[in-house]
BAFI-3210 file (N, C-alpha, C; in Angstrom, 3 decimals, decimal comma, padded with zeros to 6 digits):
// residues 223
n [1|2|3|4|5|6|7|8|9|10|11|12|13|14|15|16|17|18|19|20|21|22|23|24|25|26|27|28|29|30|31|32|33|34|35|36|37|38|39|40|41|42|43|44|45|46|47|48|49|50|51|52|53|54|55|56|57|58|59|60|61|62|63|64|65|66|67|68|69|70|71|72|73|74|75|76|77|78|79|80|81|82|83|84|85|86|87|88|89|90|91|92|93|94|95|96|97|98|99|100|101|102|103|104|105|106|107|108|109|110|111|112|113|114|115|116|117|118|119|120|121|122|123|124|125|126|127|128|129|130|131|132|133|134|135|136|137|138|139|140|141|142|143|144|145|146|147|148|149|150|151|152|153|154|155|156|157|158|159|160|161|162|163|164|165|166|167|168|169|170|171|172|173|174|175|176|177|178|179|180|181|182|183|184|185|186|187|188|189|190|191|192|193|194|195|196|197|198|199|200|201|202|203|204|205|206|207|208|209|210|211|212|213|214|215|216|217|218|219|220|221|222|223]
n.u [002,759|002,169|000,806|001,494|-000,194|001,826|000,579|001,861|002,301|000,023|-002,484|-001,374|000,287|000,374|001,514|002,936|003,975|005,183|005,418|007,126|005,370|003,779|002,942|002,101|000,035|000,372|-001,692|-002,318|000,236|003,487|005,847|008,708|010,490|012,985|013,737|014,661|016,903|016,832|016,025|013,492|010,822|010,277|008,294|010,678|012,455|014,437|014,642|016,570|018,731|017,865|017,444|014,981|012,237|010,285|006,546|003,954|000,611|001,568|002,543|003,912|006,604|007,607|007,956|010,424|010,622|009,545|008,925|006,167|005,162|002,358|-000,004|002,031|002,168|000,215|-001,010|-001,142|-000,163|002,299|004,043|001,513|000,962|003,169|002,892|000,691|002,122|004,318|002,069|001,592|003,239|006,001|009,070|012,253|014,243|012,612|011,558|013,501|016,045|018,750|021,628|022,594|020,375|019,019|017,217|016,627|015,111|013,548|011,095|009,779|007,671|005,914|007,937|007,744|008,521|008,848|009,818|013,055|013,623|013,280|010,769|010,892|009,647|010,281|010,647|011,875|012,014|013,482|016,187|019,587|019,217|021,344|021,263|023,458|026,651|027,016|028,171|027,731|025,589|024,264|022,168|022,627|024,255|025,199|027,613|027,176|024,842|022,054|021,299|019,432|018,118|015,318|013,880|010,676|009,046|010,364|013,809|016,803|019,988|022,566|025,188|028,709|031,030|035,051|035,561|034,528|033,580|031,984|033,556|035,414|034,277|033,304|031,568|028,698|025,488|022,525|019,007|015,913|012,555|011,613|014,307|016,511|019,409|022,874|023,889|026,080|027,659|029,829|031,344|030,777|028,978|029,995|030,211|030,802|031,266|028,564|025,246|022,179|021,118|019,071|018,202|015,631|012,625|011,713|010,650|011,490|011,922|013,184|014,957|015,856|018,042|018,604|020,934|021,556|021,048|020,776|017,855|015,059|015,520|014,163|011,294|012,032|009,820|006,351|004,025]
n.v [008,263|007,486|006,443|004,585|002,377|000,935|-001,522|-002,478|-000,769|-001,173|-001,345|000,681|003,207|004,684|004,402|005,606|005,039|007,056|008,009|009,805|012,028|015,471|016,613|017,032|016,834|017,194|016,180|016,652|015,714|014,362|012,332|012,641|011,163|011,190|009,015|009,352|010,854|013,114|016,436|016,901|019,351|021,734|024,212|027,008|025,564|022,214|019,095|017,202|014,004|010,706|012,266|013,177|014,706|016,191|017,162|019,622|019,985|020,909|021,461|019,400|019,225|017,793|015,111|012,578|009,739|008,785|007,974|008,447|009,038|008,647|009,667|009,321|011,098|010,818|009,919|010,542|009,124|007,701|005,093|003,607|003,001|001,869|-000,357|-001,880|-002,165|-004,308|-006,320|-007,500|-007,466|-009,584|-010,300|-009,830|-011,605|-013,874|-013,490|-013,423|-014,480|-014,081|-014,846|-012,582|-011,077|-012,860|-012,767|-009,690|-006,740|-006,319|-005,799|-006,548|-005,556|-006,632|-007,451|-005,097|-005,341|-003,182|-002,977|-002,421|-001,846|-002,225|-002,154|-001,966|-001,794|-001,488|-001,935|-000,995|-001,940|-001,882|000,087|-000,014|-000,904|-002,603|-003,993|-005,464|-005,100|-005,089|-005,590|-006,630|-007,960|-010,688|-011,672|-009,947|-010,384|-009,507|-006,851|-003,624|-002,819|-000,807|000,668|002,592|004,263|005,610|007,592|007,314|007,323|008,127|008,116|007,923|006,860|006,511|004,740|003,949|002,052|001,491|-001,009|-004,247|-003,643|-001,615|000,087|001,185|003,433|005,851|007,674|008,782|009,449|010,965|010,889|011,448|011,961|012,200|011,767|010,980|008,870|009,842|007,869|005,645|003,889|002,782|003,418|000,470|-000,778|-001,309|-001,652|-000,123|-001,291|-001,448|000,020|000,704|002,727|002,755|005,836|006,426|004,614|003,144|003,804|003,005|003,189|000,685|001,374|-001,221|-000,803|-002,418|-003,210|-002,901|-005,460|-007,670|-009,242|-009,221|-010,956|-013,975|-013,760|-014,306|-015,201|-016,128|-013,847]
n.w [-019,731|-016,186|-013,250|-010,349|-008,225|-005,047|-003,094|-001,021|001,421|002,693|005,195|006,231|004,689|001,772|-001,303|-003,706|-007,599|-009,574|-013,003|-015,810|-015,747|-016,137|-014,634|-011,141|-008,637|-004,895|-001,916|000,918|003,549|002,435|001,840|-000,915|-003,237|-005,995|-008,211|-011,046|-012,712|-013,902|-012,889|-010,384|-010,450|-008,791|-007,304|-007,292|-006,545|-007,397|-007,365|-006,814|-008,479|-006,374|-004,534|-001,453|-000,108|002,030|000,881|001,134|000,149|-002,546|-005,755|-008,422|-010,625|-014,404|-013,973|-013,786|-013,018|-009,994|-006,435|-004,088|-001,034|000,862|003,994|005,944|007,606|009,562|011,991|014,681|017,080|016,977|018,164|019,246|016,203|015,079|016,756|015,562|013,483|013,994|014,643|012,127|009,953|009,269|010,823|010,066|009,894|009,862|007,108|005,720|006,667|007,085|009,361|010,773|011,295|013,466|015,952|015,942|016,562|013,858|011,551|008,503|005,139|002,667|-000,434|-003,754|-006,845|-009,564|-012,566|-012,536|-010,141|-006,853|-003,829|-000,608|002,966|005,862|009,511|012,389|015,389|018,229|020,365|020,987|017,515|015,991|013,658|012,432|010,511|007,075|003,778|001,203|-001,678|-002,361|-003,888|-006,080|-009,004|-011,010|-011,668|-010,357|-008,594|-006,791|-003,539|-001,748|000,864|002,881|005,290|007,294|009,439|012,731|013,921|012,539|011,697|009,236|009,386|008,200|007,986|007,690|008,314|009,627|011,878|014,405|015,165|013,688|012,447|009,900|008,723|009,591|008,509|009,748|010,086|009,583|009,094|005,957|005,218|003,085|002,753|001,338|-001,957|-001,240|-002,946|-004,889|-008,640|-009,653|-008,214|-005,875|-001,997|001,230|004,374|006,719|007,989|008,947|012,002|014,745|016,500|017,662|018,012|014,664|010,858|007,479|004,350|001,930|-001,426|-003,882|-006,785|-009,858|-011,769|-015,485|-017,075|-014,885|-013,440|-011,528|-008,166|-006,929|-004,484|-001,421|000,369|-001,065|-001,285]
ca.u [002,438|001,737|000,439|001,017|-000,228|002,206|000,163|002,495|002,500|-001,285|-003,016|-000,671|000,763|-000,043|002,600|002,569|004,916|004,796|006,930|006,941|004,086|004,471|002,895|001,603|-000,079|000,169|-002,680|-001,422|002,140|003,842|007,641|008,860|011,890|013,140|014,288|015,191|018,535|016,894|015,281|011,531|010,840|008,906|008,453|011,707|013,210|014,947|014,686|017,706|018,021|018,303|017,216|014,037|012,167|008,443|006,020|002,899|-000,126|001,595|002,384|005,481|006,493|009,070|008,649|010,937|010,485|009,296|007,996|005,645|004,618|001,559|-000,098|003,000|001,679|-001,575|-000,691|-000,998|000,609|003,366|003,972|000,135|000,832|004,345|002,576|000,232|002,389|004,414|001,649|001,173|004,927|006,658|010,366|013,107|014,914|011,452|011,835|015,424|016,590|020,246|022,026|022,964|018,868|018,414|016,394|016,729|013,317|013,656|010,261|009,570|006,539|005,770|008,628|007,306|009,299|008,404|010,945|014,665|013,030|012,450|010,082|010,369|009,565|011,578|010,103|012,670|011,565|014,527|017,149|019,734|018,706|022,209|021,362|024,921|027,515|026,965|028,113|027,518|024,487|024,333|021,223|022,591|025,264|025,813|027,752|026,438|023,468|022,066|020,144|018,792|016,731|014,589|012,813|009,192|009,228|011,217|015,267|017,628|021,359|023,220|026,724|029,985|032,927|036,173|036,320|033,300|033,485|031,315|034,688|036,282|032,871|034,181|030,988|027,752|024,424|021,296|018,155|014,666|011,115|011,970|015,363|017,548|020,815|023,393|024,702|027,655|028,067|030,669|030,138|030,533|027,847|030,811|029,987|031,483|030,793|027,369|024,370|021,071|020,757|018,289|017,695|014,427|012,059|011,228|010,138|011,930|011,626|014,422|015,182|016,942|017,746|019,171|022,016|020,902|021,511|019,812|016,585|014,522|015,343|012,253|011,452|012,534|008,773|005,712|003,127]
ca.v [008,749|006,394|006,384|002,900|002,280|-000,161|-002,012|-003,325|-000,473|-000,738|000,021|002,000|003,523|004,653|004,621|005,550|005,188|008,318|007,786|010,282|012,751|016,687|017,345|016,025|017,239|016,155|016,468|016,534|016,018|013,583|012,212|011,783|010,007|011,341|007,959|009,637|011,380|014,216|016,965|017,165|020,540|021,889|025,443|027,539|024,689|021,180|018,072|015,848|012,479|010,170|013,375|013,316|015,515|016,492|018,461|019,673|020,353|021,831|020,509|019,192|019,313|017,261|013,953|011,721|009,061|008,882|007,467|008,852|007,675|009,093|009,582|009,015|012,453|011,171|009,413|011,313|008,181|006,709|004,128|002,848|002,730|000,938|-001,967|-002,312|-002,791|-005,195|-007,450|-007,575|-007,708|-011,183|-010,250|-009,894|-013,024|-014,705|-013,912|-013,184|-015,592|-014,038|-014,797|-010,913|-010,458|-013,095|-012,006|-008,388|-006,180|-005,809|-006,032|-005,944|-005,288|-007,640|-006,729|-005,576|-004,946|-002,118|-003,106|-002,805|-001,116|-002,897|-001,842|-002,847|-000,874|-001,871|-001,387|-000,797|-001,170|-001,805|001,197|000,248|-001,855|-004,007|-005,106|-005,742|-004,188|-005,898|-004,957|-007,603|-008,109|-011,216|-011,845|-009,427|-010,806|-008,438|-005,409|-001,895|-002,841|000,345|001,402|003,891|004,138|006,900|007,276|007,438|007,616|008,391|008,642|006,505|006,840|005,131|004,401|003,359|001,545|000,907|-003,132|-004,694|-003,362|-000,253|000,781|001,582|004,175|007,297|008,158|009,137|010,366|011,218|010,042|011,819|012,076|012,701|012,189|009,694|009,091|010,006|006,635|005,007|002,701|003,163|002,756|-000,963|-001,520|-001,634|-000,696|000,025|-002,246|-000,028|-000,560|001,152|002,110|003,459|006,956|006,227|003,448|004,078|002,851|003,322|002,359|000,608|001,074|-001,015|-000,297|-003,528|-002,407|-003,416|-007,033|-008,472|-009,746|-009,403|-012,207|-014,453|-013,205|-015,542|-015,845|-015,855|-012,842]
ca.w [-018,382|-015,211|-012,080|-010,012|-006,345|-005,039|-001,631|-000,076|002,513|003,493|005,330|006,983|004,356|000,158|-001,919|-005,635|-008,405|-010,652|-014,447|-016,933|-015,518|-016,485|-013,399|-009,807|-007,374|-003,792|-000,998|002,633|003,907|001,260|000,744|-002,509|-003,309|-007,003|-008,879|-012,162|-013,355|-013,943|-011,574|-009,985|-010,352|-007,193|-007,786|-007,632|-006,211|-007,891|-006,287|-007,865|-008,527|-005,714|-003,533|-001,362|000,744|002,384|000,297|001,396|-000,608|-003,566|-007,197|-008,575|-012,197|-014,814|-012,928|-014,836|-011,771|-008,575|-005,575|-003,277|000,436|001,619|004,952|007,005|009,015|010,020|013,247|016,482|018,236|016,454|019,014|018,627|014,789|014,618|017,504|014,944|012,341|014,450|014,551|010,568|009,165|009,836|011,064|008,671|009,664|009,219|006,057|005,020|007,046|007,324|010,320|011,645|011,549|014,429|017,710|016,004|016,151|012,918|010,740|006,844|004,193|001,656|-001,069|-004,887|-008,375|-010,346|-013,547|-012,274|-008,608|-005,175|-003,001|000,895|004,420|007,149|011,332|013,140|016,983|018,751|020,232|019,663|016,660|016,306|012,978|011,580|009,375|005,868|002,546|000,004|-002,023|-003,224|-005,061|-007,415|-009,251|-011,647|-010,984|-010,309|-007,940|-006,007|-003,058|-000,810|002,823|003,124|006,292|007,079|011,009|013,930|014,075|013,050|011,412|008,408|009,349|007,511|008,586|007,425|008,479|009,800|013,274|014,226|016,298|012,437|011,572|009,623|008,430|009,835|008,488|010,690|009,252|010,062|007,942|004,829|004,625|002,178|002,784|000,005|-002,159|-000,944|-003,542|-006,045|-010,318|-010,032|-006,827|-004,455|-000,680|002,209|005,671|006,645|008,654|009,793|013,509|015,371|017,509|018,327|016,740|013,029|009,656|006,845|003,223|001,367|-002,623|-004,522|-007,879|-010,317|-012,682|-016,653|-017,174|-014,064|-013,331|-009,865|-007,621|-006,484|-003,276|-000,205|000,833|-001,240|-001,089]
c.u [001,834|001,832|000,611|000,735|000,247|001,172|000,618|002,835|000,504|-001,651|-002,352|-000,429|000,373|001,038|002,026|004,377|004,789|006,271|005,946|005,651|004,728|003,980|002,442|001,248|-000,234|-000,446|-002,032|000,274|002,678|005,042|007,798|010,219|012,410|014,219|014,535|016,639|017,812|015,671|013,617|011,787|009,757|009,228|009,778|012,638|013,697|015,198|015,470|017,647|018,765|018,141|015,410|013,804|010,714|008,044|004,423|001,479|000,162|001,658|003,891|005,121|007,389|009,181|009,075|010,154|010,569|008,363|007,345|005,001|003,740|000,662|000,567|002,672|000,677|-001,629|-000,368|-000,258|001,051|003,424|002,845|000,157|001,992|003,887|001,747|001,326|003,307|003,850|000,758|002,349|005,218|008,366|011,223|013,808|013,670|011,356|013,131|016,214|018,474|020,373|021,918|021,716|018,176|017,849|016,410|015,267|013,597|012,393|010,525|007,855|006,686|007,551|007,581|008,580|008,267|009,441|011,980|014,242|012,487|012,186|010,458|010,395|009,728|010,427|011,130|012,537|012,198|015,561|018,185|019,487|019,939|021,599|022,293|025,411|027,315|027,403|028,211|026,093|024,432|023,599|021,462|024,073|026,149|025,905|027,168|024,735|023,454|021,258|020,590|018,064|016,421|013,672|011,864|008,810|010,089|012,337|015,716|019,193|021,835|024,524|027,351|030,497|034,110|036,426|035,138|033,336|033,438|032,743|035,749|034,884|033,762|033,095|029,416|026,539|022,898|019,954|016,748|013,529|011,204|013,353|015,901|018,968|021,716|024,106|025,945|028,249|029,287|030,145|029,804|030,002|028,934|030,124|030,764|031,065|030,164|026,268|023,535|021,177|019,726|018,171|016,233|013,705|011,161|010,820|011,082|011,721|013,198|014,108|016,082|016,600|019,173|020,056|021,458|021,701|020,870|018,498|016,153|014,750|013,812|012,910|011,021|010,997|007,843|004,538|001,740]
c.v [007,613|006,444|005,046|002,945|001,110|000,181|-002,713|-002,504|-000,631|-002,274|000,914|003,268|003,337|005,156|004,354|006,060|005,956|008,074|009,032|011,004|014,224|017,200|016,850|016,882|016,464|016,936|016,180|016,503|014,412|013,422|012,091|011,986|010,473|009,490|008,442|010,527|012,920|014,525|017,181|019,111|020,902|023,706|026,180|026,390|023,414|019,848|017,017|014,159|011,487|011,276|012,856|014,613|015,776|017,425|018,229|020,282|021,730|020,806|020,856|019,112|018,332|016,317|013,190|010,154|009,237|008,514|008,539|008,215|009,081|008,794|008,973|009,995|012,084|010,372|010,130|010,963|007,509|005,588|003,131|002,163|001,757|-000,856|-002,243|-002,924|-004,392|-006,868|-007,872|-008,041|-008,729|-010,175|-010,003|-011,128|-014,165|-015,065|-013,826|-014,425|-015,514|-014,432|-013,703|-010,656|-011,481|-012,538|-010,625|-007,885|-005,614|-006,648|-005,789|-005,978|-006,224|-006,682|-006,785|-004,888|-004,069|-002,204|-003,224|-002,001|-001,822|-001,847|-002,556|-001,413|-001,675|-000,743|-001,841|-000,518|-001,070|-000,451|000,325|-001,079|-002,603|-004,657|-005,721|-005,076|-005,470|-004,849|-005,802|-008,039|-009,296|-012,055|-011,483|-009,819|-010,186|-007,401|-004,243|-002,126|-001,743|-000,028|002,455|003,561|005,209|006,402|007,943|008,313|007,478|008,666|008,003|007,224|006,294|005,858|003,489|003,301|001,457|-000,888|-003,222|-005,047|-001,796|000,532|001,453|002,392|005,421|007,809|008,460|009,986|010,181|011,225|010,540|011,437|013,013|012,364|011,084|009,888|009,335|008,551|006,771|003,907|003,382|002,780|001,526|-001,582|-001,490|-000,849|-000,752|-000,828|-000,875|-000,537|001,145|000,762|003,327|004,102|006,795|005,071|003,926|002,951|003,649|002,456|002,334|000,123|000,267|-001,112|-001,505|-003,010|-003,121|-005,260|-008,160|-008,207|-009,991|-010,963|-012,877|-013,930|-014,276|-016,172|-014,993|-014,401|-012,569]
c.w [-017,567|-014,227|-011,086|-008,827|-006,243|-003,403|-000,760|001,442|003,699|004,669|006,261|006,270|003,062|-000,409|-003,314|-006,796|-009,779|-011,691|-014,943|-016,688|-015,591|-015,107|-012,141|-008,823|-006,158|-002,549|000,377|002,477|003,056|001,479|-000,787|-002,709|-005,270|-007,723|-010,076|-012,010|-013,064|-013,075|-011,790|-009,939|-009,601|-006,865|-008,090|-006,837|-007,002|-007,056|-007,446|-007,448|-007,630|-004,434|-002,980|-000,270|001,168|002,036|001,093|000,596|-001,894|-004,551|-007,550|-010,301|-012,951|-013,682|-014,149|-014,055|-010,506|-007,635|-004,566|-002,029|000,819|002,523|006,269|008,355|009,244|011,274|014,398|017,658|017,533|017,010|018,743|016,780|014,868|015,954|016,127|014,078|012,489|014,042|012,982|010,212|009,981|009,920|009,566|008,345|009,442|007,571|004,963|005,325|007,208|009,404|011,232|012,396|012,756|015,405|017,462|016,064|015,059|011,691|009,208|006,321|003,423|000,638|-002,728|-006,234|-009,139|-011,418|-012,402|-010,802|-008,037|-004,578|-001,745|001,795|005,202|008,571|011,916|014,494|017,908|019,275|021,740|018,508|016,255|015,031|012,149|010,770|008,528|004,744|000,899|000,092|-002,731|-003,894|-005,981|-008,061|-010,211|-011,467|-011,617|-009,538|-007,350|-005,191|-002,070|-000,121|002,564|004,347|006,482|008,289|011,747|013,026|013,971|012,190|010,495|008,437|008,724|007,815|007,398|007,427|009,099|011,251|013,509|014,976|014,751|011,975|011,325|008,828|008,776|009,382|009,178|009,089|009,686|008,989|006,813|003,873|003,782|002,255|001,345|-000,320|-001,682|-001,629|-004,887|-007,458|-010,239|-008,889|-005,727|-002,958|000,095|003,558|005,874|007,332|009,079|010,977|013,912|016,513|018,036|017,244|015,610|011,774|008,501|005,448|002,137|-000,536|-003,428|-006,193|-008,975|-011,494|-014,323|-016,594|-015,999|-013,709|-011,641|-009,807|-007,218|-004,848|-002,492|000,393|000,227|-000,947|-001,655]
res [x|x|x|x|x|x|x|x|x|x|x|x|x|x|x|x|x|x|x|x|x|x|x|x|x|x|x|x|x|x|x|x|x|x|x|x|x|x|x|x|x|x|x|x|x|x|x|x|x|x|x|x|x|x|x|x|x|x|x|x|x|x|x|x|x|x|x|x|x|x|x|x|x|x|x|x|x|x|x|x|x|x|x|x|x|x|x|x|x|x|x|x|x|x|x|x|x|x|x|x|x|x|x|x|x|x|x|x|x|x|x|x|x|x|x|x|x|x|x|x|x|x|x|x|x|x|x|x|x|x|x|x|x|x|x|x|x|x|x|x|x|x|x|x|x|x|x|x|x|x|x|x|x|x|x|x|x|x|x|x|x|x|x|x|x|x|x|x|x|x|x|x|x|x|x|x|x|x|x|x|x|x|x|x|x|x|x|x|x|x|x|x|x|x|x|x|x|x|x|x|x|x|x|x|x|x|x|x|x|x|x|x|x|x|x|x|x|x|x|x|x|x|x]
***
């Protein structure tokens, strides 16, 4: 059984990495992100794997894995909270350094590894945010890499193309507090040309998840 507080969201934000706990309770308004195979059990309900959703001061059962982000509801003025965070998080192309992510308002969090699990949160202040169709990962070199967005705040979208022009999109899912989009990766990591955009400006936290055989990359800038 294990409890971990990753800090890479504070102080905005407490995030905890729950393994192998028979039970959990959670105080205020909470996400949680199921990272195991098998289901969170949240009273007569099942929260499957790769499913999330917002609980509020009840208790969950049968966590295999799972993340939790708490006090995302405690902000009266979003706006006031995401300037702050602004002026904390260095850019993405600050520290990614891809091309697509030039002049974008597109912030990050420190990133951390939890075994074969990245941690990052993404500020998204921009509408529309324009941060490119991409679908190659290639830190990870061995196939079957995963992830997932789940968002924190505001509105945003994850679209799929056909060819790597949003004018070929044949798939659309809407993106609020709470929600995780469903994978789009196939068995062997494949994706589809895909991109986060933003309905209003938001935060979102991105998983990824390293297929057996590889090893976290070093991350592009110290922490």
């Amino acid at each position: 059984m294990a409890i971990q507080t990753l800090d890479i969201a504070q102080p905005f934000f407490s995030l905890r990495f729950v393994e192998n706990e028979t039970s959990y309770t959670v105080e205020g308004k909470v996400i949680v992100l199921n990272l195991a195979e098998t289901p969170v059990r949240i009273r007569e309900q099942s929260l499957r794997a790769l499913q999330s959703v917002v609980l509020n001061e009840t208790r969950m059962h049968d966590i295999g894995r799972a993340v939790v982000v708490e006090r995302f509801a405690d902000y009266p003025d979003e706006e006031a909270l995401m300037a702050r965070v602004r002026d904390t998080w260095p850019t993405a192309f600050e520290v990614r350094g891809e091309e697509r992510l030039r002049g974008v308002g597109h912030y990050m969090s420190p990133k951390v590894w939890v075994g074969p699990y990245g941690f990052t949160l993404y500020h998204s202040a921009t509408v529309p945010l324009n941060v490119g169709l991409h679908r190659d990962h290639a830190f990870c070199p061995v196939p079957g890499f995963r992830e997932v967005h789940t968002q924190i705040m505001g509105v945003g979208k994850m679209q799929q193309c056909r060819e790597n022009d949003i004018a070929t999109l044949y798939l659309e899912e809407p993106m609020a507090p709470g929600q995780t989009h469903r994978p789009m990766y196939d068995s062997e990591g494949n994706y589809p040309w895909h991109q986060f955009e933003t309905i209003t400006p938001g935060i979102f936290m991105a998983v990824e998840m390293l297929p057996d055989g590889a090893m976290p990359p070093q991350l592009e800038r110290s922490r």
